[in-house]
Structure formats: C-alpha cells, structure tokens
N, C-alpha and C positions, 0 to 999 in steps of 0.2 A: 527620512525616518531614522531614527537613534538606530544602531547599530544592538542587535539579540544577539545571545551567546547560549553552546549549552552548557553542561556539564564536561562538555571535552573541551570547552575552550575556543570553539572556533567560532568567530563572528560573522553572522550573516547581516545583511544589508535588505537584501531584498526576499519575501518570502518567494517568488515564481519567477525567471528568465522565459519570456516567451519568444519563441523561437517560429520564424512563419517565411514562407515566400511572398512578396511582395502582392502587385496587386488580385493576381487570383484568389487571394481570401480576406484579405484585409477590406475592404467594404461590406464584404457579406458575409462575415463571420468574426473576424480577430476584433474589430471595433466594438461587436457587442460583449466578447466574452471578454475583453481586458474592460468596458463598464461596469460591469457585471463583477468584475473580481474588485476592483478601484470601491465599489458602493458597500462593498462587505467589509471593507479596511486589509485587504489582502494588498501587501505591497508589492509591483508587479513590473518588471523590466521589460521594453517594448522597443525596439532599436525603430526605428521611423526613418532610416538612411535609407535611398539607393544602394543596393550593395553591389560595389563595381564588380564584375568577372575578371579571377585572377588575382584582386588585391590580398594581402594578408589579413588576419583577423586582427584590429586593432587590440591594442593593452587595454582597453577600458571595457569591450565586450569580456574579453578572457577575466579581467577581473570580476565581472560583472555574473559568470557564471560559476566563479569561485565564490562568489560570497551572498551567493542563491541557494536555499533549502527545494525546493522544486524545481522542474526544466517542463516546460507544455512544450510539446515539439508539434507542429501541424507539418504532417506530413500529405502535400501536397500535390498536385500531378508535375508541378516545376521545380518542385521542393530538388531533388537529386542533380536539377539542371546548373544549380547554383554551388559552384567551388566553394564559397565563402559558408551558405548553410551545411556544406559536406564535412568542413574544417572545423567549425563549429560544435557537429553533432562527433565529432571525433573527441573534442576536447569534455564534450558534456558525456560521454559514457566514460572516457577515464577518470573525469571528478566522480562519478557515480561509485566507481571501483574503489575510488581514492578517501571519498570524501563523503560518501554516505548520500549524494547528491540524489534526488527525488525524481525518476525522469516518468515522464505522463505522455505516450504520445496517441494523436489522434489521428486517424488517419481520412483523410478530408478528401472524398471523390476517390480514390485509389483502393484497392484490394489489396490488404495486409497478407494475403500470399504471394499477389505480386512483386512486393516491398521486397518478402523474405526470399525468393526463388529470382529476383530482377528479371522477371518477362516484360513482356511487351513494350512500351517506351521507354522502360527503366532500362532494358538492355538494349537500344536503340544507344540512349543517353550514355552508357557506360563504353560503348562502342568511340563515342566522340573523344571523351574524357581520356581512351587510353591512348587515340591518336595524338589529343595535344600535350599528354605528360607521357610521351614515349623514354625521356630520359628519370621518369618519378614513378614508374609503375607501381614501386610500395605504395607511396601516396594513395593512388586508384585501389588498390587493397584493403589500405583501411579503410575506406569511404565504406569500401563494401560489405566489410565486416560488422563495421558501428549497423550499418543499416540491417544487417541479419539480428544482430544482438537487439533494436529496439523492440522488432517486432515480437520478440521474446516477452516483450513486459506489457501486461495488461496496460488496455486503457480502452479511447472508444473507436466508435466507426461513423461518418456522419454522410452521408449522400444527400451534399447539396445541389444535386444538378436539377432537381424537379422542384417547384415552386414551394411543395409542404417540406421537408428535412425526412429525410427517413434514416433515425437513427437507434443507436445500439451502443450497451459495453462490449469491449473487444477483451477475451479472454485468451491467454495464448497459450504453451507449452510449447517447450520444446521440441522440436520434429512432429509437431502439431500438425498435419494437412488439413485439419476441417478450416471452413472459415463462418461457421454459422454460430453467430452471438447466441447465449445463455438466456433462451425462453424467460420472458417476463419482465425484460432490459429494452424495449423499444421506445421510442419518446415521438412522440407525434407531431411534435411542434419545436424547433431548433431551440425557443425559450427554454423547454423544458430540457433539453440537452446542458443547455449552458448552466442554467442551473445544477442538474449534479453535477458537473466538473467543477462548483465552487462551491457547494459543498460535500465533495470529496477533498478536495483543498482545506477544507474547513474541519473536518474529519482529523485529518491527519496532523492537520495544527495544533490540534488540541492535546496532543499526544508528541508534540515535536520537542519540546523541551521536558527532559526528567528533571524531575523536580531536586532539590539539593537534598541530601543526605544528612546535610549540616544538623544535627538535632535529634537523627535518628540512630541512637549507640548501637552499635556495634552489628548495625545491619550489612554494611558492605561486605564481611566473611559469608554471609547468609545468603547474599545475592550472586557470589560465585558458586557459592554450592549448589543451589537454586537453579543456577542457568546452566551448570555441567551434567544436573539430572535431566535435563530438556534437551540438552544436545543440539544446542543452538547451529544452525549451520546444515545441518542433517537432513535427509529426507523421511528418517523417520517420522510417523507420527505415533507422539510420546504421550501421552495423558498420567499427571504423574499425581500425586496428592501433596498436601502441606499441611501436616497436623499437628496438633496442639490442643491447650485448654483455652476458654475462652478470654480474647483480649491479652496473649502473650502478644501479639502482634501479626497472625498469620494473613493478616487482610493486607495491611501496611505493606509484607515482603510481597504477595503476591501485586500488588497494584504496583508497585515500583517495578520490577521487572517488566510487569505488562508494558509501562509506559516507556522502560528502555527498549525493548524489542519491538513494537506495536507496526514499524514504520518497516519491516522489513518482511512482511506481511501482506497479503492481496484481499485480508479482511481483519475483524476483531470484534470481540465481542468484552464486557465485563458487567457479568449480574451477579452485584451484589445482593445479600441479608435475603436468601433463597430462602433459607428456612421460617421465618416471618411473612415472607409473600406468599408463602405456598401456603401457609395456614392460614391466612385471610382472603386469599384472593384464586387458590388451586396453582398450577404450573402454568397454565396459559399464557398469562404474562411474561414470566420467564419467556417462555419458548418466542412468544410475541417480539419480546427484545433482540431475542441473540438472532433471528433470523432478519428483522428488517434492519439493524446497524450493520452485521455482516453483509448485507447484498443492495445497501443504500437505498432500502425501498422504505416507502411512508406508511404505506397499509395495506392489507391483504387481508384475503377470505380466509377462514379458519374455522371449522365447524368447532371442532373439541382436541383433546390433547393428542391423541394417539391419528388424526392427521397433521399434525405439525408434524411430529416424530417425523412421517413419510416425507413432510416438504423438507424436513434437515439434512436425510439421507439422500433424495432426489437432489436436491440443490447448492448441498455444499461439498460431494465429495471429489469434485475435482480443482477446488479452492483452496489453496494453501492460508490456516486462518489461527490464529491466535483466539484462545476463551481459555476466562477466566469465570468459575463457578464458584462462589461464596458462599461459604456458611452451610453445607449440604447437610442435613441429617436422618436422609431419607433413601434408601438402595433405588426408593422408585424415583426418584428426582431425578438421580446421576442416569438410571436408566433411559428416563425421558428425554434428557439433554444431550448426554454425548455416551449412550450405548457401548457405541463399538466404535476402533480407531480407523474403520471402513468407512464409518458417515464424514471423513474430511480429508482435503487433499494432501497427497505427501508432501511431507515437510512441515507439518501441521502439529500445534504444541494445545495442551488441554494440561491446566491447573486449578485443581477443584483444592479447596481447605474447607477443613471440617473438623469438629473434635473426635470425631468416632472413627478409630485405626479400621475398626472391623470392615466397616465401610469400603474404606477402600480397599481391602485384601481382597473380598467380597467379591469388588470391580474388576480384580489382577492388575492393577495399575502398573505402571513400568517401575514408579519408583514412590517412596514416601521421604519428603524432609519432616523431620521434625524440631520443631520450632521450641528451643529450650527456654529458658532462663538466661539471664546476663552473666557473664562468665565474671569473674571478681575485679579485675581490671575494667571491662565496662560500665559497672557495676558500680565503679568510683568513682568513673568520669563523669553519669548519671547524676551521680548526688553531688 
C-alpha cells in the first residue's frame, strides 16, 4: 500500500499494527478480526512468526510500528508471558507519546484490573521474569509500567471462554477500581464485537488526516487562537463559542480543528446547519447524531427531546469527547445539546458557532473567537 502522510509530515505505511500472542487467540479471534479489517480496506500489520523467548525485537517489526497510525494490542492470559510482546508494547506506548500512535487494547479472557494491579498469573509471571533478568531489573520495570499505562486507554473486553463471546467497551480512568463496562455496550455475538472495532477504526480514519490548509487564507493564525481558547491538553471542560456573520467562514475554522484534534479524544461528535434541521425536523435529530457517533451505537429508543437530554447527561459525563455545534440560533438548542459543562467528561471541549454573541453570553461560555474579515495582506494573497 502507497505510503499516507499528514499534515506533519510523517508517513505511515500501515493504518493498524496488530499485536497478539500466539496461538491462544489467533484461531479464535485475530483470524477473524484481521478479515474483517483486510475486507474494509484497512491496511493491517499481523507478524505470523513464532516469537522466540529472549530474542530482540527485529528492525522490521519496530519499523513496522513506527509507520503505523493504530496499535490493537490483544491482551491475552500469555500476552505478559512473552519478552518479545513486553518489548514491543514498550516501544508502541513510547511511539504513542512520541508520535501520536493510536493504541486500542482489548483485553481477551483477562481482567483489566488484573492487567493494572498484576494479580494473579500476571504476578506469578512477573515473579519469573525478575528471576531471569536479575541483572535488567529496569527492563521488568518498564514491562510493567507500559502495562499500567494501557490499561489507562479505553478500548474493549471480550470473554471468550464460553461458546457465545460475552462482550463489552472497556472504559478506563485513571486510578479507576470499577471494572464494569458502560451499560448499553454488550455485543452478544463475537461478530458483532469485531465489528465495532472496525468501525471504530473506520471512525477515526475518517478524521486521521487534516485536510491541507493549502487554499484556505489566512486560517492557520485562526486555528491557533482557536485551539488556545480550548486549552488543548487540559482537563478542563471548555465550551467556548465561534462567532461571526454568516459565511465569514466559522464552519470552515471550526471543522478544521475538529479534524485536528478529533483523535485525542474517547469520542466526537459534528452537527452541522442545526438551525435548518431544527426548523424542519425539531432537535431530535440533532440529539439523535451527537449521541449514537459519540458512543458508536446504531440506534436507540427515544421518546422525545427532553429524554435524550437525560441520555446525554447519563451517558456521556464521564467521556472525554469533542462536539462541534453548527450554525446554533436558538438559547433552546445550545440548552438541549450541551447545557452544562457537567453532561461530559473532563477534559472535554464544546465549540458551538453561531451569528448571535447574545447567545452565547446567555450560555456564559468560557470564551468567544470571533471570526473577522481578511486582514490586508490575506486579503491579497486571496485575489
């Protein structure tokens, strides 16, 4: 596959490194989700070696996870028993830090408390590991740390020990002790697991390259100002407005940002031309959007608008999630959508645009850009 690039420059090869231990999953599960990613056009790195105990990680895997946009790690019950997947999952959380690298793990027959706390086999196995690298103790350090830090990042839980799958999204926090998946996230059939995992892959692709700038004057001042009223990085949650007259371009800034940051995010949502759907069709819809893209669900019950409201505040306040609100010209709209900066989880960014300031003063928003006119120098590169 030709080699993608983003906007920073770095070339990826492969959009998923998939990462697994040998034969406890690879018949009953890695065969069908690397099909499964292979029929969607997801281009997908699948190492098919023995991996000796002890050997070093060759040049071509480490490349191979340098110039990968996602890592799927199946975390396994032998998953830890294996130096080479320990070496591996070391290298693919520093590209993460490094390199923006996409890490997805699943945690396959094993408890994601277990993973985090190393009980039971895990500190069996960790017992072995300090006896044979008695003179590499750091080495057994990091092993142990990557493995605290995965279980940090969302992804799912799959219990294939019983004939049906019984699975789940795995939602984490840090110093998180619960281990009970997010009501409404169960899949009944392993097919339907492997499915969202490709498209949440598919999700996130769509949103993995920002689009060039090339053409669009003198928006990059606009997207820094933009992205320092948001406070990228922060735990605040910021809901900030973007206003202007109609067709300065506040759709344009807000959607380019969205599509820069969208990926460092455990959701997203973007509805657009709200003020045209609401007047043909009421908010439902709306509300319809922002809640099944943000929680990757198909469809749900909804009587009327003012329960959605409760399923937004119920369901996404402990989701760190990106929304973008377009075109708002209604106090009840902004109300219905994102109220208060309580219905979402910290770290959580809301950018509504709309031509009415009032509006948002109204909302007490955290901040308003406003979207001018071309400054004179733009202004001539345009013409």
């Amino acid at each position: 596959m030709p080699s993608s690039s983003t906007s920073y420059g770095h070339q990826w090869k492969y959009h998923v490194f998939l990462r697994f231990k040998g034969k406890d999953t690879r018949k009953r599960f890695i065969d069908h989700l690397y099909t499964a990613l292979k029929q969607k056009g997801i281009s997908t790195f699948k190492d098919d070696e023995n991996l000796e105990r002890g050997k070093l990680i060759s040049t071509e895997l480490l490349r191979a996870i340098e110039e990968s946009m996602f890592a799927i790690i199946i975390l396994s019950k032998k998953y830890a028993s294996s130096t080479w997947c320990l070496d591996e999952l070391v290298k693919i959380m520093e590209c993460r830090k490094k390199m923006g690298l996409i890490v997805l793990p699943i945690f396959y027959d094993v408890d994601p408390f277990d993973v985090r706390k190393q009980t039971r086999t895990l500190a069996q196995t960790f017992v072995k590991h300090e006896k044979c690298f008695k003179e590499s103790i750091k080495k057994v350090q990091m092993w142990r740390v990557a493995l605290r830090e995965v279980v940090n990042l969302s992804g799912w839980f799959l219990n294939d020990s019983v004939s049906t799958a019984s699975a789940s999204c795995w939602r984490s926090e840090k110093n998180d002790t619960t281990r009970t998946p997010e009501s409404g996230e169960f899949f009944r059939h392993k097919s339907e697991f492997i499915e969202d995992i490709v498209q949440a892959i598919l999700h996130k692709l769509s949103y993995a390259f920002p689009r060039d700038t090339k053409g669009l004057v003198g928006i990059d001042a606009q997207v820094e100002e933009l992205m320092l009223l948001l406070a990228i990085g922060s735990n605040d949650v910021r809901i900030i407005g973007v206003w202007g007259m109609g067709g300065i371009g506040k759709t344009t800034l807000a959607r380019f940002v969205y599509w820069m940051i969208f990926n460092d995010f455990q959701g997203g949502s973007f509805i657009t031309n709200i003020r045209e759907e609401s007047e043909e069709h009421g908010l439902l819809p709306s509300q319809q959007k922002l809640i099944c893209e943000i929680l990757r669900e198909r469809s749900m019950n909804i009587r009327d608008v003012d329960d959605k409201v409760l399923m937004i505040k119920n369901r996404l306040c402990h989701k760190r999630i990106i929304l973008v609100l377009d075109d708002l010209n209604q106090f009840d709209q902004l109300q219905k959508l994102a109220g208060e900066p309580n219905w979402f989880g910290a770290g959580s960014k809301v950018i509504i645009t709309t031509r009415d300031k009032h509006l948002l003063i109204r909302h007490k928003v955290c901040g308003i850009y406003e979207v001018k006119g071309l400054k004179d120098d733009d202004a001539l590169h345009l013409f």
